[in-house]
BAVO-78672 format. One record per residue (C-alpha): residue number from 1; residue in three letters; chain; x, y, z. Coordinates in nm, 4 decimals. Layout:
// BAVO-78672
node resi=NUM resn=ALA chain=A px=X py=Y pz=Z
...
//
This chain:
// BAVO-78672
node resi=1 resn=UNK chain=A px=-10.0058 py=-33.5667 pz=14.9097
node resi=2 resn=UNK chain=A px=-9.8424 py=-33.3639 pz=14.6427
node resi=3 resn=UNK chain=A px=-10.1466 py=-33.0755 pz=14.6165
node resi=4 resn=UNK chain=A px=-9.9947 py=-32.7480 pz=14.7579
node resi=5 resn=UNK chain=A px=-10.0943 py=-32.4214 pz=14.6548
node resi=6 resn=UNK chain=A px=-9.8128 py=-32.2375 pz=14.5870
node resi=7 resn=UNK chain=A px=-9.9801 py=-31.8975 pz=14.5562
node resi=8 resn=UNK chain=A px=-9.9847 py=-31.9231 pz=14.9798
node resi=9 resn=UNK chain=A px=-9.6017 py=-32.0109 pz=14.9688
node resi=10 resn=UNK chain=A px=-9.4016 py=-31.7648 pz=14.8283
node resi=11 resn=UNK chain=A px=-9.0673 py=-31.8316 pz=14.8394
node resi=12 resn=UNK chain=A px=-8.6695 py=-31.8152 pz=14.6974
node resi=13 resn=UNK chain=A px=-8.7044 py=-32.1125 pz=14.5356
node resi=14 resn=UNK chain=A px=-9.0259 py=-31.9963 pz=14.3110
node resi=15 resn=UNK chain=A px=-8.8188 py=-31.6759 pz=14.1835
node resi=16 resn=UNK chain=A px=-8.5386 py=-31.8717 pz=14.0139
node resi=17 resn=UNK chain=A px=-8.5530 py=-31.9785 pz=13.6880
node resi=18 resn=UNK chain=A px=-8.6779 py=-32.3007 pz=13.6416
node resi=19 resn=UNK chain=A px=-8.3206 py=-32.3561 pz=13.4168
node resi=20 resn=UNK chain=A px=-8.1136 py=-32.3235 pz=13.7458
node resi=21 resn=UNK chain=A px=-8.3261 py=-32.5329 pz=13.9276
node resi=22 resn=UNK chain=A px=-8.3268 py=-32.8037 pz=13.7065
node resi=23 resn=UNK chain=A px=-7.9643 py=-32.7772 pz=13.7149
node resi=24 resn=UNK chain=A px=-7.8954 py=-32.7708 pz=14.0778
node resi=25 resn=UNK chain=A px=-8.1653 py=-33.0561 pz=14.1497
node resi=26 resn=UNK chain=A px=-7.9674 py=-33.2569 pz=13.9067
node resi=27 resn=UNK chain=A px=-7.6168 py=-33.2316 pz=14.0159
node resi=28 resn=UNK chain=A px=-7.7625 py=-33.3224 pz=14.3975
node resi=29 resn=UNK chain=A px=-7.8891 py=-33.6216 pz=14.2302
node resi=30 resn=UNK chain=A px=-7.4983 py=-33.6823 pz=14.0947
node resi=31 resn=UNK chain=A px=-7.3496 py=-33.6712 pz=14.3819
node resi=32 resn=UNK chain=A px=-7.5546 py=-33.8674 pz=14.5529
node resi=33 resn=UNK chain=A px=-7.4909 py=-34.1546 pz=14.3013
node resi=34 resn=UNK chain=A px=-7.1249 py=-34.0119 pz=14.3373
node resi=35 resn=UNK chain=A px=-7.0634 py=-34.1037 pz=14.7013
node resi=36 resn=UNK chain=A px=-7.0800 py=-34.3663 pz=14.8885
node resi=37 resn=UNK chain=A px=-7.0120 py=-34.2931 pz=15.2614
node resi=38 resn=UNK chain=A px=-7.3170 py=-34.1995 pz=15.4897
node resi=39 resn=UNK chain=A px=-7.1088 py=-33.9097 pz=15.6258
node resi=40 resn=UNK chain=A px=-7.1024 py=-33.7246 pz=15.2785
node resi=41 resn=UNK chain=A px=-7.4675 py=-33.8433 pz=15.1925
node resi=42 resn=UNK chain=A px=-7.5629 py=-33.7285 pz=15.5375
node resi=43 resn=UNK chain=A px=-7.3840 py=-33.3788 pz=15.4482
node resi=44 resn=UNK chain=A px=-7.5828 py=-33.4030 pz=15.1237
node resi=45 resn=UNK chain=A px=-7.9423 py=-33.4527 pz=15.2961
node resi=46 resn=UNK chain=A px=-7.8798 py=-33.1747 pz=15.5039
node resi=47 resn=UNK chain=A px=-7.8635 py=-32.9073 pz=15.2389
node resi=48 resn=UNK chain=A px=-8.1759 py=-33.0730 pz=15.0883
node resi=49 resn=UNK chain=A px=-8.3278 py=-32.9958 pz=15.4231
node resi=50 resn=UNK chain=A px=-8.2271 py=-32.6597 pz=15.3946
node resi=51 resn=UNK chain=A px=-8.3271 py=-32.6541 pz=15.0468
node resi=52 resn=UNK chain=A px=-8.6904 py=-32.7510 pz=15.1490
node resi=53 resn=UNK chain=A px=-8.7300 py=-32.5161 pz=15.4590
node resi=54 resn=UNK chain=A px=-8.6293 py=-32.2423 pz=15.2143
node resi=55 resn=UNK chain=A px=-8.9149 py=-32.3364 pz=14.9809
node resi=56 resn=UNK chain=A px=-9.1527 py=-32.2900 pz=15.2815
node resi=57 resn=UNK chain=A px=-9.3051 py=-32.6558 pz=15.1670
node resi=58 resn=UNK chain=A px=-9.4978 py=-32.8498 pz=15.4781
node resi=59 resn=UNK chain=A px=-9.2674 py=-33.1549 pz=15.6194
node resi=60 resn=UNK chain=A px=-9.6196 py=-33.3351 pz=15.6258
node resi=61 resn=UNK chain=A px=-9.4849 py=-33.3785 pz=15.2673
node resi=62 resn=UNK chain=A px=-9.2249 py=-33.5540 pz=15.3882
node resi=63 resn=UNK chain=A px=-9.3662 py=-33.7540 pz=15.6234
node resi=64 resn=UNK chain=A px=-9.5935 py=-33.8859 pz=15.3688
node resi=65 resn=UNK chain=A px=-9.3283 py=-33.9966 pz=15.1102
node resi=66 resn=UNK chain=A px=-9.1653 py=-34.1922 pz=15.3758
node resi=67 resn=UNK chain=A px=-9.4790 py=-34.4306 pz=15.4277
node resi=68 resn=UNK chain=A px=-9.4565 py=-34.4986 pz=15.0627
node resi=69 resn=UNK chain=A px=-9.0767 py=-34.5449 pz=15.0898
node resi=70 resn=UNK chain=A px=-9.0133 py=-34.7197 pz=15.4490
node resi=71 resn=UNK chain=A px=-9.0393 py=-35.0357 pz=15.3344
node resi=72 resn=UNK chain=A px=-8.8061 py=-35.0483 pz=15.0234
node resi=73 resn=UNK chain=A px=-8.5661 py=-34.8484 pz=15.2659
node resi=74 resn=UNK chain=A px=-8.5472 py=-35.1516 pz=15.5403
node resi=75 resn=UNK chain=A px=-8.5444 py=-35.3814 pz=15.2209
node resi=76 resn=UNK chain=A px=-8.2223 py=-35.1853 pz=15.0791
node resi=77 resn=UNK chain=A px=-8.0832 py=-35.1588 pz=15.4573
node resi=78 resn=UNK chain=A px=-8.1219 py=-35.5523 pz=15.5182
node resi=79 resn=UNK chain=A px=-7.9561 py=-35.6682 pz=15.1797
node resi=80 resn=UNK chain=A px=-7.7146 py=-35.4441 pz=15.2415
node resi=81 resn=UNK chain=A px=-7.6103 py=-35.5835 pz=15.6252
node resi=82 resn=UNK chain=A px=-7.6397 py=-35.9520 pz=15.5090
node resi=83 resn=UNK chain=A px=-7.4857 py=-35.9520 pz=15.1842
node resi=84 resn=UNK chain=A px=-7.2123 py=-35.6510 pz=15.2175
node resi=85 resn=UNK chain=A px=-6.8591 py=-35.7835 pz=15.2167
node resi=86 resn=UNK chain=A px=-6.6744 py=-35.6672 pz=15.4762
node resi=87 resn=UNK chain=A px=-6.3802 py=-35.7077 pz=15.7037
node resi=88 resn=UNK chain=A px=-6.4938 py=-35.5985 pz=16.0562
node resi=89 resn=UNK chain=A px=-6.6765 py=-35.8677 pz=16.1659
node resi=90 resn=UNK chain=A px=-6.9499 py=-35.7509 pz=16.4294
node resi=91 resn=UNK chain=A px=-7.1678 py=-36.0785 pz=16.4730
node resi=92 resn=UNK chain=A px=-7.1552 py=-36.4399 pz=16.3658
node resi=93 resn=UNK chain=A px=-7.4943 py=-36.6004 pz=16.2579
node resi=94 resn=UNK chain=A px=-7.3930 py=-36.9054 pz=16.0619
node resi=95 resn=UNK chain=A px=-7.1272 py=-37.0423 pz=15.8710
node resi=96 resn=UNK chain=A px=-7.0508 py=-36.8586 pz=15.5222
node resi=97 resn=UNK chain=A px=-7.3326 py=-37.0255 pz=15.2728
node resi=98 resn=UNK chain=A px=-7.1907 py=-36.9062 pz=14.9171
node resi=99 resn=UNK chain=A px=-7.4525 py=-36.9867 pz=14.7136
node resi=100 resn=UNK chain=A px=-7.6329 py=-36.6635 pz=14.8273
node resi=101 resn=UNK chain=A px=-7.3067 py=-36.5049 pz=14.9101
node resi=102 resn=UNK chain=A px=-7.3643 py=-36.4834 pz=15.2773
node resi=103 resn=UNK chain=A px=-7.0208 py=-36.5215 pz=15.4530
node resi=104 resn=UNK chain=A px=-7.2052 py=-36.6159 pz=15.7740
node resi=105 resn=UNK chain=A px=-7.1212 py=-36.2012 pz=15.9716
node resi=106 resn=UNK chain=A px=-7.2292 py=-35.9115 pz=16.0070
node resi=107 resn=UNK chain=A px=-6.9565 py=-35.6452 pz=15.9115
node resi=108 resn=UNK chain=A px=-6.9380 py=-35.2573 pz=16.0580
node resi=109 resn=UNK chain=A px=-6.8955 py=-35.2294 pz=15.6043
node resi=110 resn=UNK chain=A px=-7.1985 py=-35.4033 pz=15.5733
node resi=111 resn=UNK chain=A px=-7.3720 py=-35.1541 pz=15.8306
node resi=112 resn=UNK chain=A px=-7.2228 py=-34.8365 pz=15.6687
node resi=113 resn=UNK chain=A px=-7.2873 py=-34.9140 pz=15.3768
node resi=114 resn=UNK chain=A px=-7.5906 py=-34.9916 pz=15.4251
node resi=115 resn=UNK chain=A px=-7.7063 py=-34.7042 pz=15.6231
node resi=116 resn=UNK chain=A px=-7.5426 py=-34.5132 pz=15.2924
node resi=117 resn=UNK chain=A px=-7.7952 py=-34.6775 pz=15.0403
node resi=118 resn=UNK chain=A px=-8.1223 py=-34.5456 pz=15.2266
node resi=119 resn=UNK chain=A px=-7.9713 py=-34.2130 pz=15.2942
node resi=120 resn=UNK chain=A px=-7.8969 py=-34.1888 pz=14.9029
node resi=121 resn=UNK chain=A px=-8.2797 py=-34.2958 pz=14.8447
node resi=122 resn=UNK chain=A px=-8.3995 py=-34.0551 pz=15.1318
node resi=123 resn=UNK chain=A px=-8.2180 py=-33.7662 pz=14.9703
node resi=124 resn=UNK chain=A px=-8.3510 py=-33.8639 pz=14.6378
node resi=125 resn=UNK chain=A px=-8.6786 py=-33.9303 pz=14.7635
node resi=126 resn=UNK chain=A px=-8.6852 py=-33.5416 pz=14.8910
node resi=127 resn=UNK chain=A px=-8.5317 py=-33.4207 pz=14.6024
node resi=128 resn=UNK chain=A px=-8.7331 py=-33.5399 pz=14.3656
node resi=129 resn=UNK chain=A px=-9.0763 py=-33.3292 pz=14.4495
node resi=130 resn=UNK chain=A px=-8.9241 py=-33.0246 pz=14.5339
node resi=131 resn=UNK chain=A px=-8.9089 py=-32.9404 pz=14.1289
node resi=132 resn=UNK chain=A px=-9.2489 py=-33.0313 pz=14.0639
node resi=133 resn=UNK chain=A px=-9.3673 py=-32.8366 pz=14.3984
node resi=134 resn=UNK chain=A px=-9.2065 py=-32.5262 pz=14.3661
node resi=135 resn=UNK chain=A px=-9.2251 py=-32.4463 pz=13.9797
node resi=136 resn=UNK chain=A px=-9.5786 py=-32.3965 pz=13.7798
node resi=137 resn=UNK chain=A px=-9.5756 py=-32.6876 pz=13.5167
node resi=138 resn=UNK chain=A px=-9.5717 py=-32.4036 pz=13.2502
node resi=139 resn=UNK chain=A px=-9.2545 py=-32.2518 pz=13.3752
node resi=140 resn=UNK chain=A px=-9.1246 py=-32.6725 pz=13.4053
node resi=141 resn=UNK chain=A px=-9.2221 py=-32.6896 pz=13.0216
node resi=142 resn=UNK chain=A px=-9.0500 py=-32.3571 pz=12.9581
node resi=143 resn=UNK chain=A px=-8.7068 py=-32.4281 pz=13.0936
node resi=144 resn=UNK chain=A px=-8.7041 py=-32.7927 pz=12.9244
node resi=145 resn=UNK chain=A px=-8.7499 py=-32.6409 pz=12.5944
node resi=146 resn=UNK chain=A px=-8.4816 py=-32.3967 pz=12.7056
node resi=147 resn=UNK chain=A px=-8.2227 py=-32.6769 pz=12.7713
node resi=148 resn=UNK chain=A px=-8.2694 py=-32.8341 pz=12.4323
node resi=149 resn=UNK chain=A px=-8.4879 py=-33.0971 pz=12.5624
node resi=150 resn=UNK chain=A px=-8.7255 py=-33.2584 pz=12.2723
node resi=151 resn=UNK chain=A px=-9.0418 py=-33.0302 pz=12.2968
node resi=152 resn=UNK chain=A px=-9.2468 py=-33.3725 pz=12.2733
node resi=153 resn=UNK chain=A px=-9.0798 py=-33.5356 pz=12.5381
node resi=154 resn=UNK chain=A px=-9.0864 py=-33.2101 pz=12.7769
node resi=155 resn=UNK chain=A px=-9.4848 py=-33.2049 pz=12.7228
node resi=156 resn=UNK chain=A px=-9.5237 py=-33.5891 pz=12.7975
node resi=157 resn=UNK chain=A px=-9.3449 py=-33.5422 pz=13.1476
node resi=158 resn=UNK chain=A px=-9.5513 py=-33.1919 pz=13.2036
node resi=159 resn=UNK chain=A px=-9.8582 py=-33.3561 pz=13.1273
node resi=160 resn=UNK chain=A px=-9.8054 py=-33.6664 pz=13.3378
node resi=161 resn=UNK chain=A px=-9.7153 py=-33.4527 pz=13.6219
node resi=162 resn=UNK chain=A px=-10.0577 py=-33.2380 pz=13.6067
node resi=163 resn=UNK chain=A px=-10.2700 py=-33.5514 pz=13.5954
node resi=164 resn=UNK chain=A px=-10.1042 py=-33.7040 pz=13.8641
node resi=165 resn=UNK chain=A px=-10.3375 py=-33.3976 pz=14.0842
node resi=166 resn=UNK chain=A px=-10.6252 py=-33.4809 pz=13.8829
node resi=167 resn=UNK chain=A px=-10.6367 py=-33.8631 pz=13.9151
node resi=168 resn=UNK chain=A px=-10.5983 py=-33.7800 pz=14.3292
node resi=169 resn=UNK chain=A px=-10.9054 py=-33.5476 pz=14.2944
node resi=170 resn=UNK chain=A px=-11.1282 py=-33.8716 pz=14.0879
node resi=171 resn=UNK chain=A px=-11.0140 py=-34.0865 pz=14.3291
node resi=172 resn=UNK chain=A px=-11.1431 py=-33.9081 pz=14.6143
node resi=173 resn=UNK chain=A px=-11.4669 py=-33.8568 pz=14.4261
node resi=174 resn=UNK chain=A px=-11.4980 py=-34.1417 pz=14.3511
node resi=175 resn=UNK chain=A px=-11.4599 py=-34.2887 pz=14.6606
node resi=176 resn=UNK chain=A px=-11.7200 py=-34.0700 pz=14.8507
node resi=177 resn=UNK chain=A px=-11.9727 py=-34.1148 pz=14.6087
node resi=178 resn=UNK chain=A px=-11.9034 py=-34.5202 pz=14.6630
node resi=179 resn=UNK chain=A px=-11.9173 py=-34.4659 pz=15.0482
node resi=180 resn=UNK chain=A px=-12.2835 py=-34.3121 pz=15.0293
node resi=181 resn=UNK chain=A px=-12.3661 py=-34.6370 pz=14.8047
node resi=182 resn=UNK chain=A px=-12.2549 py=-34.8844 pz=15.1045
node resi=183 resn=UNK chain=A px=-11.8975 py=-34.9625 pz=15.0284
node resi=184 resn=UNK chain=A px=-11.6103 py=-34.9618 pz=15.2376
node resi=185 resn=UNK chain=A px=-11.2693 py=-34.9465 pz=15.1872
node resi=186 resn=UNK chain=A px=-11.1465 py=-34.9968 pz=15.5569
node resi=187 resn=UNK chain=A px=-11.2683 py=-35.3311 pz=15.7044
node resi=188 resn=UNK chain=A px=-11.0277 py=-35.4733 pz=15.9381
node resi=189 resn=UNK chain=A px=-10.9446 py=-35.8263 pz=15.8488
node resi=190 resn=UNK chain=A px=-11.1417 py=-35.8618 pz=15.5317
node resi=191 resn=UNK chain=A px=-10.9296 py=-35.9013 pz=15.2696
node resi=192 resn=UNK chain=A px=-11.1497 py=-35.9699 pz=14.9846
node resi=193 resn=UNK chain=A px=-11.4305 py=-35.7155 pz=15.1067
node resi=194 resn=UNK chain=A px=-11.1010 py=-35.5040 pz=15.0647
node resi=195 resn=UNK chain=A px=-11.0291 py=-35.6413 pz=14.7348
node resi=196 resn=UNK chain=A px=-11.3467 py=-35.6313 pz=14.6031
node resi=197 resn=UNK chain=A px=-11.3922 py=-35.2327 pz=14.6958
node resi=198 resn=UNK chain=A px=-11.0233 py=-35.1353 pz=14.5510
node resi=199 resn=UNK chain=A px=-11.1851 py=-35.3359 pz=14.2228
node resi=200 resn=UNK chain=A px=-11.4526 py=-35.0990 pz=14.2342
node resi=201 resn=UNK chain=A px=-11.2553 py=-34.7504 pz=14.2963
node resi=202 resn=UNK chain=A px=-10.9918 py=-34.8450 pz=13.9920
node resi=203 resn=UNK chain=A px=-11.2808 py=-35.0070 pz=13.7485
node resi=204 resn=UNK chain=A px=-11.3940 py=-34.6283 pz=13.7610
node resi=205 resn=UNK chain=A px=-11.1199 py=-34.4585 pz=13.8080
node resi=206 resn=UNK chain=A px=-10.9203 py=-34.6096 pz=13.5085
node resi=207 resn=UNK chain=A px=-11.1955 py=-34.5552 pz=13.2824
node resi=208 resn=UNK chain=A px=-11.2394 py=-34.1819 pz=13.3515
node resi=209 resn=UNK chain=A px=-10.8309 py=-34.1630 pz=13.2807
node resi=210 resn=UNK chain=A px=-10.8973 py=-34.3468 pz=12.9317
node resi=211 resn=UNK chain=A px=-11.1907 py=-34.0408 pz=12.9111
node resi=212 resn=UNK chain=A px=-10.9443 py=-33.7581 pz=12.9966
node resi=213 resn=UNK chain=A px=-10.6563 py=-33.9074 pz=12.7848
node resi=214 resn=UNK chain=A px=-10.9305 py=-33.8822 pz=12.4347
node resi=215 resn=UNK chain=A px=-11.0565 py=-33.4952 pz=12.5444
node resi=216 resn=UNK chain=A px=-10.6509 py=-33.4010 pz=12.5702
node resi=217 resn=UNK chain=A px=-10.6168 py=-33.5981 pz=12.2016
node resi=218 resn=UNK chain=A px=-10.8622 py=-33.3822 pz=12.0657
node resi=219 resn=UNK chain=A px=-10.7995 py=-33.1021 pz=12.2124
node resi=220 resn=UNK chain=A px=-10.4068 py=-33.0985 pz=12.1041
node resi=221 resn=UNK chain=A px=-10.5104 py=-33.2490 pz=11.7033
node resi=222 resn=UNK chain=A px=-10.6997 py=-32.9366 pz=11.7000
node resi=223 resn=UNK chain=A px=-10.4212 py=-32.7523 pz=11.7658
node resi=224 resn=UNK chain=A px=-10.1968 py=-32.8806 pz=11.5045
node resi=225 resn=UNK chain=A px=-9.9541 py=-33.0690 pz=11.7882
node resi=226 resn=UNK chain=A px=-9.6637 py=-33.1723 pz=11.5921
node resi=227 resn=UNK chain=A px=-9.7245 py=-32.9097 pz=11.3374
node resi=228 resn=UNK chain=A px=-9.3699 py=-32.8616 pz=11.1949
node resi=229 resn=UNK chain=A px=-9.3015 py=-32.4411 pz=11.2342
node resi=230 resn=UNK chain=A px=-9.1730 py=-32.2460 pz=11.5268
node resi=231 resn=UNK chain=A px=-9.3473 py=-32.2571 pz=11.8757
node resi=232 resn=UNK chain=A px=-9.4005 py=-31.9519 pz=12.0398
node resi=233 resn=UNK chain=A px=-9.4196 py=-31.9338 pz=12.4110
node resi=234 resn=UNK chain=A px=-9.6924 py=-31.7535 pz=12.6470
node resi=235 resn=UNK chain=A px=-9.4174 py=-31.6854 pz=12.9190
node resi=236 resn=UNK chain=A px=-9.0861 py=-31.6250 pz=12.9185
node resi=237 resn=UNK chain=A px=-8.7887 py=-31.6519 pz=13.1517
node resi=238 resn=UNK chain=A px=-8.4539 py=-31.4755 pz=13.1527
node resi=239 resn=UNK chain=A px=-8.1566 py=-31.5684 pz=13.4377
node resi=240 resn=UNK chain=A px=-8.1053 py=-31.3390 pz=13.7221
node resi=241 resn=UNK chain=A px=-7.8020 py=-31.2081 pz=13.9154
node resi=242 resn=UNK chain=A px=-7.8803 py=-31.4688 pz=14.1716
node resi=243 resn=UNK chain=A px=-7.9542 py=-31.7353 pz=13.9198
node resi=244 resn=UNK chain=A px=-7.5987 py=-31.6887 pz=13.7999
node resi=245 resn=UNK chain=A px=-7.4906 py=-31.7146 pz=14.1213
node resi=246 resn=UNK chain=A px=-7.6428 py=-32.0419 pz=14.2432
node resi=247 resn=UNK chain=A px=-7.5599 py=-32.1695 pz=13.8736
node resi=248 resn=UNK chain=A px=-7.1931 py=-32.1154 pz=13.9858
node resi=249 resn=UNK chain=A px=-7.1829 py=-32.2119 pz=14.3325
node resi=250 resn=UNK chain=A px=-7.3766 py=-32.5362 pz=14.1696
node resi=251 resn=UNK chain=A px=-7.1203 py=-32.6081 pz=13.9350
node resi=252 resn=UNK chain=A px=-6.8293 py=-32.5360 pz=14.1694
node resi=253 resn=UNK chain=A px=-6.9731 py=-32.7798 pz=14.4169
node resi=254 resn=UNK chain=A px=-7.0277 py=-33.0540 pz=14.1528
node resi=255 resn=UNK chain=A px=-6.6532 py=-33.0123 pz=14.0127
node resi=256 resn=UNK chain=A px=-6.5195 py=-33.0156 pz=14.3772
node resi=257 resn=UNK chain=A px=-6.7525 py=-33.3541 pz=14.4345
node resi=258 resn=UNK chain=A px=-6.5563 py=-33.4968 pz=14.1313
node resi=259 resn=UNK chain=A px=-6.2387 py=-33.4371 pz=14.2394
node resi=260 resn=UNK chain=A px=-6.2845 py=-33.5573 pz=14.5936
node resi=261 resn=UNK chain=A px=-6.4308 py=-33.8783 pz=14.3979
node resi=262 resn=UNK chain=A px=-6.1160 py=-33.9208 pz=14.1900
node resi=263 resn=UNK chain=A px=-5.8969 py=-33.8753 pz=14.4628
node resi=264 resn=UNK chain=A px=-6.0873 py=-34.1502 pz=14.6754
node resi=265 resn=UNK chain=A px=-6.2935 py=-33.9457 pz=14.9507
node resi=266 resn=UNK chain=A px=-6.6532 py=-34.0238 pz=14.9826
node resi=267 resn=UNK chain=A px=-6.6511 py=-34.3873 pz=14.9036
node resi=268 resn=UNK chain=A px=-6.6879 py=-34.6991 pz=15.1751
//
């Protein structure tokens, strides 16, 4: 799902600094926590759109995160209806039952805001990858360090992130090798001959993470990780005339969203 060669997409997005998109990723992800009307989120999940198109990244992406994600998103939009309190009543289902706090309608509140909560986790949902898929996990390393982030901490999340690509690539191995050996992972309607076959891809697959995890703790003792003197760097990364200009337009937009907060816009 999250494999895409970025050498074949060139785009805006992979000439910034890393810095400025850090920074811009993370004030979407403020104001997103910020608001609470579905017309501002909406607003919101449009420039993420445009964000994404401008990366040149495949909506297949997309469309992929939102199998994992549908069902926590009618989850969130269901609570939401039910338990919302609200003062338009739409449609009466029962008498108000308060040990669950149910007050027996459905409000047009309860519907909003509602519809608000799985915008906010669509938005995040999409704004998530787009660091990880349009920045080399070197530069990602670089411009944590840069922003005073713990150099241990910024190589634990860089690390994660490139085995998440390697544990897809064992799994599919894995898998193959098990399918020429007579084992399938699709019978309709057999849930334990299901069971049984996930049992044997993760058996494998866990123990080949345990193997990976002991080659990368060799590897970095004999390097001296933790070693207490100055890291160097490989690469290097300096802002640009357009970095400084998103950085401001970024910042301008996240002062603005605090002011409209304060004064009461944006919230159901």
């Amino acid at each position: 799902m999250m494999n895409i060669d970025m050498r074949t997409r060139k785009s805006p997005m992979q000439k910034l600094d890393g810095r400025t998109k850090l920074i811009a990723l993370s004030v979407i992800f403020v104001l997103v926590l910020l608001f609470s009307h579905p017309a501002y989120i909406l607003a919101l999940l449009g420039v993420v759109m445009v964000i994404w198109w401008s990366a040149k990244l495949p909506l297949q992406t997309i469309k992929d995160l939102f199998k994992y994600f549908l069902v926590i998103a009618v989850i969130i939009l269901v609570v939401q209806i039910f338990f919302y309190p609200g003062q338009t009543e739409l449609i009466r289902l029962s008498n108000p039952v308060p040990a669950i706090g149910f007050s027996g309608f459905i409000t047009l509140e309860g519907i909003l805001f509602g519809v608000a909560m799985v915008l906010r986790l669509v938005v995040i949902m999409i704004v998530a990858p787009l660091m990880v898929l349009t920045t080399p996990l070197p530069e990602l390393m670089l411009a944590l360090v840069k922003l005073k982030i713990p150099y241990r901490f910024a190589f634990i999340m860089t690390t994660a992130l490139s085995l998440l690509p390697s544990i897809q690539s064992h799994a599919a191995i894995i898998q193959q090798a098990q399918l020429c050996r007579g084992i399938t992972y699709d019978t309709a309607g057999k849930f334990f001959t299901k069971l049984r076959a996930s049992v044997a891809l993760l058996v494998p697959l866990i123990l080949g993470s345990f193997r990976d995890s002991q080659t990368l703790e060799i590897a970095m003792s004999s390097r001296a990780f933790g070693a207490p003197v100055k890291r160097t760097f490989l690469l290097d990364s300096q802002f640009s005339k357009i970095d400084y200009l998103i950085l401001a337009v970024t910042i301008a937009i996240l002062v603005t969203g605090i002011v409209l907060r304060i004064l009461g816009f944006g919230v159901y």
